[in-house]
C-alpha positions in Angstrom: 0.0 0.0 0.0 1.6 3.0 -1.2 1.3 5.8 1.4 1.7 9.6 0.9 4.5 11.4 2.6 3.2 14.7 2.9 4.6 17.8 1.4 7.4 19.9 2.5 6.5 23.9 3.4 7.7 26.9 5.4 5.5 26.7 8.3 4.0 29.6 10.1 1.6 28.8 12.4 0.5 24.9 13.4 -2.7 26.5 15.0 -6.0 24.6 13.3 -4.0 22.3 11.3 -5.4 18.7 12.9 -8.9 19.9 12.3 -8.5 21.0 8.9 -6.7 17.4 8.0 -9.8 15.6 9.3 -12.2 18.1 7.9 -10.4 17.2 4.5 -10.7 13.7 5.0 -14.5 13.6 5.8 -15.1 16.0 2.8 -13.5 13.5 0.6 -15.5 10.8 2.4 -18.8 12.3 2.7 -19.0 13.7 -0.5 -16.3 12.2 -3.3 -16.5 8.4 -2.0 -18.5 5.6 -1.5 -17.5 4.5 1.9 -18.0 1.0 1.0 -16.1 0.7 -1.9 -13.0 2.6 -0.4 -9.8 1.1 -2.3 -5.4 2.0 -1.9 -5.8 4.7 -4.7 -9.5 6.4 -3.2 -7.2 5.7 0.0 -4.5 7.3 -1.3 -6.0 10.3 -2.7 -7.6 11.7 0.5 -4.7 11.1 2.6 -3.1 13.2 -0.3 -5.7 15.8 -0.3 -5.9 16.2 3.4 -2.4 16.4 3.5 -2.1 19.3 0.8 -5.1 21.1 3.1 -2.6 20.5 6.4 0.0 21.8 4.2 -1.5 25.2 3.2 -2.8 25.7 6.5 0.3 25.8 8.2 1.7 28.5 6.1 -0.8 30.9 6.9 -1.4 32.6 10.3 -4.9 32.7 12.2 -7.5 30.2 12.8 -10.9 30.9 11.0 -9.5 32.1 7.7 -6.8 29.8 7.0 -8.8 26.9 5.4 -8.0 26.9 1.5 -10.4 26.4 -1.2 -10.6 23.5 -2.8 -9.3 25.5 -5.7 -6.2 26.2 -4.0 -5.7 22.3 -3.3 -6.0 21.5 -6.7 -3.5 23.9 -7.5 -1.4 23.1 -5.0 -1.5 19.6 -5.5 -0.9 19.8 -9.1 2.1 22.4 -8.2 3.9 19.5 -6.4 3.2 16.6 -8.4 5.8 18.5 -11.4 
C-alpha cells in the first residue's frame, strides 16, 4: 500500500491544522466516496488531499480564515506533483 509522505512547506503557524486534515478527510468521504467501496488509490488520494489542506494551512497565520479552497488544493497539489 503506497502511502503519501506529505509535502514539504515553510510553516507559520501549526494552529487549526489537525482539524483541517480531518475536515479534508470527511469532505472526501462524505462527498467524493462511496465508503463502501473505499480502495489504496480512493485511500490514497484523501490522505493526499488532506495532506495538501494541512500543508496550506500551516503556512498561513490565524485560525478561521486559513482553510483553503478546494481550488487552492488543486492547485497546489498539481504544483507538487511536477
Amino acid at each position: 500500500m503506497a502511502i503519501h509522505k506529505g509535502f514539504k512547506v515553510s510553516a507559520v503557524d501549526a494552529t487549526g491544522t489537525g482539524d483541517c486534515f480531518i475536515g479534508a478527510v470527511l469532505y472526501k468521504l462524505l462527498f467524493k466516496y462511496d465508503v463502501g467501496e473505499l480502495g489504496e488509490n480512493e485511500l490514497n488520494d484523501i490522505i493526499a488531499f488532506a495532506n495538501a489542506v494541512g500543508a496550506l494551512v500551516v503556512m498561513r497565520r490565524g485560525t478561521i480564515d486559513i482553510m483553503p479552497t478546494l481550488d487552492e488544493v488543486d492547485k497546489f497539489i498539481e504544483k507538487y506533483k511536477k
